[in-house]
C-alpha positions as CSV (number, residue, x, y, z in Angstrom):
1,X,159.8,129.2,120.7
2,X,162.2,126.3,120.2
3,X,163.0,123.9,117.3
4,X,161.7,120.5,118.6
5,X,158.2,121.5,120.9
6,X,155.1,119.9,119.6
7,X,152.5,122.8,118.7
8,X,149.6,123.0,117.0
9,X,149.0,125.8,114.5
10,X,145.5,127.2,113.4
11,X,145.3,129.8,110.9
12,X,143.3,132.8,112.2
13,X,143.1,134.7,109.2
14,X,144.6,135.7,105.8
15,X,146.7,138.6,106.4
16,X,146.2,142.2,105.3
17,X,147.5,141.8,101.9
18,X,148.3,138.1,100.8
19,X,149.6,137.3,97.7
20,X,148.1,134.0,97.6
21,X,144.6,134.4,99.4
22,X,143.1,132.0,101.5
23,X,141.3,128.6,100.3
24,X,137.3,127.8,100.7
25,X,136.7,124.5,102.7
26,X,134.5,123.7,99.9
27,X,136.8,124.0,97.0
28,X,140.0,123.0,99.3
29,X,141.8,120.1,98.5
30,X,144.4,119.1,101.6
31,X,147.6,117.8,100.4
32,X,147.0,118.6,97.0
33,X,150.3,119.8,95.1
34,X,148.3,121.9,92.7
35,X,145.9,123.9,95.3
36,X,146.2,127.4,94.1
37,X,145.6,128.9,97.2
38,X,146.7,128.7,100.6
39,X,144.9,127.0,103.1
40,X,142.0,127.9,104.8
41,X,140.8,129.7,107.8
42,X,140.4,127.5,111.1
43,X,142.7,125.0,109.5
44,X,144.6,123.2,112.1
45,X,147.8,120.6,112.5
46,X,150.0,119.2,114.9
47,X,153.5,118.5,114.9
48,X,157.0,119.4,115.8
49,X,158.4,122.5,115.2
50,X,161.8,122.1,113.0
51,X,161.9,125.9,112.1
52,X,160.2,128.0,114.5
53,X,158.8,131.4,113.1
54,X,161.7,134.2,112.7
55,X,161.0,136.8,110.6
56,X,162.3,136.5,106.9
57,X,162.1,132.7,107.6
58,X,160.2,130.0,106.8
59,X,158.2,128.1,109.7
60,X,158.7,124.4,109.2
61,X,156.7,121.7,110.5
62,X,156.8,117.9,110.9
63,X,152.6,117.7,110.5
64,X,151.1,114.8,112.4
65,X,147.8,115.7,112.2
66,X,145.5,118.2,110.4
67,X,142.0,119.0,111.4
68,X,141.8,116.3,114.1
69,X,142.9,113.3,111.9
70,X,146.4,111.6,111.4
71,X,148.1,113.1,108.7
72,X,151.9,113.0,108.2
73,X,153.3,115.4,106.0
74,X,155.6,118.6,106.2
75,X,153.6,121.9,106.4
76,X,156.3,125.2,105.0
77,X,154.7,128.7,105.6
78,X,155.3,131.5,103.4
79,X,158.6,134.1,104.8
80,X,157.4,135.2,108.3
81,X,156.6,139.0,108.4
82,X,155.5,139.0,112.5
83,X,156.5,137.7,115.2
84,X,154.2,137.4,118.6
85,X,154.0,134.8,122.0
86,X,150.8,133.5,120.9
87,X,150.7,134.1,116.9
88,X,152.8,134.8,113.8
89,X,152.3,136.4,110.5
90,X,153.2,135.8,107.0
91,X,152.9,136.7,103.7
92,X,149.6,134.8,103.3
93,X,148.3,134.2,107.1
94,X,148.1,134.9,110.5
95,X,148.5,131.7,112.4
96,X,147.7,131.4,116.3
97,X,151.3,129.1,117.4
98,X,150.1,126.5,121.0
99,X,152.7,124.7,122.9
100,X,151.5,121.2,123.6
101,X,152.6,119.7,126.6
102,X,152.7,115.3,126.8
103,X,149.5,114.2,129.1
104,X,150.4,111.6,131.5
């Protein structure tokens, strides 16, 4: 996986021993500096790829949506632990990783 590819990231699950465990939707506040926990399962964004998952890294993302809607931001996982084709782990989360490819 390359620097620079769209993707869209969804967090499957937390992983087997997080040290920050996974937000409800109910109490989850996206974008919020002081959540205390890390975001929650099924979330979703879109955006380019700046640092694509290598283990001991950090995956970096240029967010352009979250959950459907418009939402610029930057999205910085935890250090990667696992590396896969379809999904990566970290500290917190597993995360399923889709290449998007530009319709038209």
């Amino acid at each position: 996986m390359q620097a620079g590819k769209r993707v869209r990231l969804t967090k499957l699950r937390e992983s087997a021993h997080p040290q920050v465990r996974a937000g409800r939707w109910d109490t989850y506040r996206p974008g919020a500096w002081d959540n205390t926990e890390s975001l929650p399962v099924d979330y979703e964004m879109v955006g380019v790829l700046v640092a694509p998952p290598l283990v001991g890294k950090r995956v970096e993302l240029l967010r352009l949506e979250r959950n459907g809607e418009p939402a610029l931001g930057v999205f910085v996982s935890s250090p990667v632990t696992e590396v896969n084709h379809t999904w990566f782990a970290t500290r917190n989360s597993v995360y399923r990783i889709e290449v998007l490819h530009d319709e038209g």
